[in-house]
VEXDREN-2710 file (C-alpha; in Angstrom, 1 decimal):
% VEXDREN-2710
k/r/px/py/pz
1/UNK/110.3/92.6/117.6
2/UNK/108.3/95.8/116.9
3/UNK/108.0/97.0/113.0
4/UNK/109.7/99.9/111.6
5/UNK/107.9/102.1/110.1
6/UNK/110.0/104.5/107.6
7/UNK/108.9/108.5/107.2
8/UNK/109.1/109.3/103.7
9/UNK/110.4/113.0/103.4
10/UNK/109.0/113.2/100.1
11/UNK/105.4/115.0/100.6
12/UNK/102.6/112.9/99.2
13/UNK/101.5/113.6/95.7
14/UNK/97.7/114.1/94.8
15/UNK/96.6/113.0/91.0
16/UNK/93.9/114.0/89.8
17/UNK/92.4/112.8/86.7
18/UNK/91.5/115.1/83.9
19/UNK/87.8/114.6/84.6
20/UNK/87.9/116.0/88.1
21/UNK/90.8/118.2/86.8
22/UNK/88.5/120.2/84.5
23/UNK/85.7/120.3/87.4
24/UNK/88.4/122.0/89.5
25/UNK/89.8/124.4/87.2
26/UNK/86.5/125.8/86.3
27/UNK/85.2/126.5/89.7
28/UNK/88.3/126.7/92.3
29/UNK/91.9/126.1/90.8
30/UNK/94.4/127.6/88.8
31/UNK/95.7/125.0/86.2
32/UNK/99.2/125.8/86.1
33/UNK/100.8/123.7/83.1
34/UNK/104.6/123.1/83.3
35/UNK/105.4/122.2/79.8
36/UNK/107.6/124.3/77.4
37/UNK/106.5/127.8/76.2
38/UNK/106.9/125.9/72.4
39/UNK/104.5/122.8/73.7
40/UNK/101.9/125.5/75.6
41/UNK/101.7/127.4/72.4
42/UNK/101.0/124.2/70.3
43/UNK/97.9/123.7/72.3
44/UNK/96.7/124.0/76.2
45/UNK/93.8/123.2/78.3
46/UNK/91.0/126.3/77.4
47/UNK/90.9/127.9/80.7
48/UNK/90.9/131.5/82.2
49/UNK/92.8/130.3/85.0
50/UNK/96.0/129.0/83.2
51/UNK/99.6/130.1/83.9
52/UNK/102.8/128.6/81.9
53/UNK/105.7/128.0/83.7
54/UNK/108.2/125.9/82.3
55/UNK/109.8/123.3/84.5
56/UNK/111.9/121.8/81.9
57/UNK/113.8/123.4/78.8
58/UNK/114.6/122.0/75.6
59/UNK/118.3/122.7/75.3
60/UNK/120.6/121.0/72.5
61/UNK/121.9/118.7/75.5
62/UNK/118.3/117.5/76.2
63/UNK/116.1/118.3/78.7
64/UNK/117.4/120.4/82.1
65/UNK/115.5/121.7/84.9
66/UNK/114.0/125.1/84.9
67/UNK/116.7/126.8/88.3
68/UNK/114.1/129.8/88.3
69/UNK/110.4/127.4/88.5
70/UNK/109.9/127.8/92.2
71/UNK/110.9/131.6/92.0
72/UNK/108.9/132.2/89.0
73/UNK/105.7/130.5/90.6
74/UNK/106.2/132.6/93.8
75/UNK/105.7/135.3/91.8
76/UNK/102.8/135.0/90.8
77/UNK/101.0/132.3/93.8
78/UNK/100.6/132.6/97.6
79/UNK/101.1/129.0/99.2
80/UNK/97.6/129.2/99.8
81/UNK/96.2/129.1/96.0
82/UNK/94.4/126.2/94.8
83/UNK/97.0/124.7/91.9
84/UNK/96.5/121.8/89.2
85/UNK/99.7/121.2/88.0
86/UNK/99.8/119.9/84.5
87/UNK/102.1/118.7/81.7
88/UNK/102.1/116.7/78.2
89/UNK/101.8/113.1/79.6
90/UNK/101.9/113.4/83.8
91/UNK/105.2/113.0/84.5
92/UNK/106.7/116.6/84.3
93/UNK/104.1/117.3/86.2
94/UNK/104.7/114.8/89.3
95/UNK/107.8/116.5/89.8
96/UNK/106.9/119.9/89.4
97/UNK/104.0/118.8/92.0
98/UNK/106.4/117.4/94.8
99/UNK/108.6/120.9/94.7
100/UNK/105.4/122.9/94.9
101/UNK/104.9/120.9/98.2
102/UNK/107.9/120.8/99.1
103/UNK/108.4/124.6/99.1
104/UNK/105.2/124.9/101.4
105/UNK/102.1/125.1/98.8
106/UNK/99.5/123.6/100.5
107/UNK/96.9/122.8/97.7
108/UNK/98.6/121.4/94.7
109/UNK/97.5/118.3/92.7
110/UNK/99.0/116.8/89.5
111/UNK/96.6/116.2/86.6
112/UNK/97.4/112.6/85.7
113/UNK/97.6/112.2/82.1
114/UNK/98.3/115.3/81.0
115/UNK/97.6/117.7/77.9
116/UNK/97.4/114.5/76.0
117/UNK/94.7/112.6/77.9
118/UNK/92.7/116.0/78.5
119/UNK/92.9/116.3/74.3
120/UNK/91.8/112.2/74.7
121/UNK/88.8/113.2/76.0
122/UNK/87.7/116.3/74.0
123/UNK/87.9/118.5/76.3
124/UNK/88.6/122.1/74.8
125/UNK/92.4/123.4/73.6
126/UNK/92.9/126.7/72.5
127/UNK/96.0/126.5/70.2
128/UNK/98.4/129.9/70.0
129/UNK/100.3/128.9/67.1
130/UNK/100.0/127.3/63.8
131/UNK/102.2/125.6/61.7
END
């Protein structure tokens, strides 16, 4: 009997880790973190090329998906544009990563680790709000 090879329909997530991450977002990529406005404002990755786009919301029923991320993102990419996707911890961000390919992006990679292991490794924040 021949194998059976399944076809996952799922399109094949790139990670990236915050090393080659930063390389990236200082010469060719947007980083395009995915947390909350709250989380972004708390502290992101220092960058010229950052967009926020929430791809979850806090809501007194606990997390729910942003409807508007792919529409929002749209806006303001072609399916062409270099993206790192990015979130607290990595795991936001895998999601946000497979929809992006899903939709048709062509160069999107997740930044395994997140915000937190970027911080890790003292690379620069800039922090919009102080408490």
């Amino acid at each position: 009997m021949g194998s059976i090879e399944i076809q996952s329909s799922e399109p094949e997530v790139v990670t990236v880790d915050v090393l080659a991450a930063r390389s990236l977002i200082q010469t060719t990529h947007v980083y395009l973190d995915v947390r909350t406005v709250e989380e972004f404002q708390k502290g992101h990755v220092d960058s010229e090329k950052i967009v926020n786009i929430a791809y979850m919301f806090n809501t007194p029923e606990g997390r729910v998906k942003n409807p508007d991320f792919l529409k929002e993102v749209l806006s303001l990419f072609k399916k062409e544009d270099h993206l790192i996707v990015g979130c607290q911890s990595g795991v936001r961000s895998v999601y946000a990563t497979v929809d992006l390919l899903a939709e048709g992006f062509k160069d999107v990679s997740n930044m395994g680790g997140g915000y937190l292991d970027w911080v890790k490794k003292g690379f620069p924040v800039k922090i919009l709000v102080t408490k």
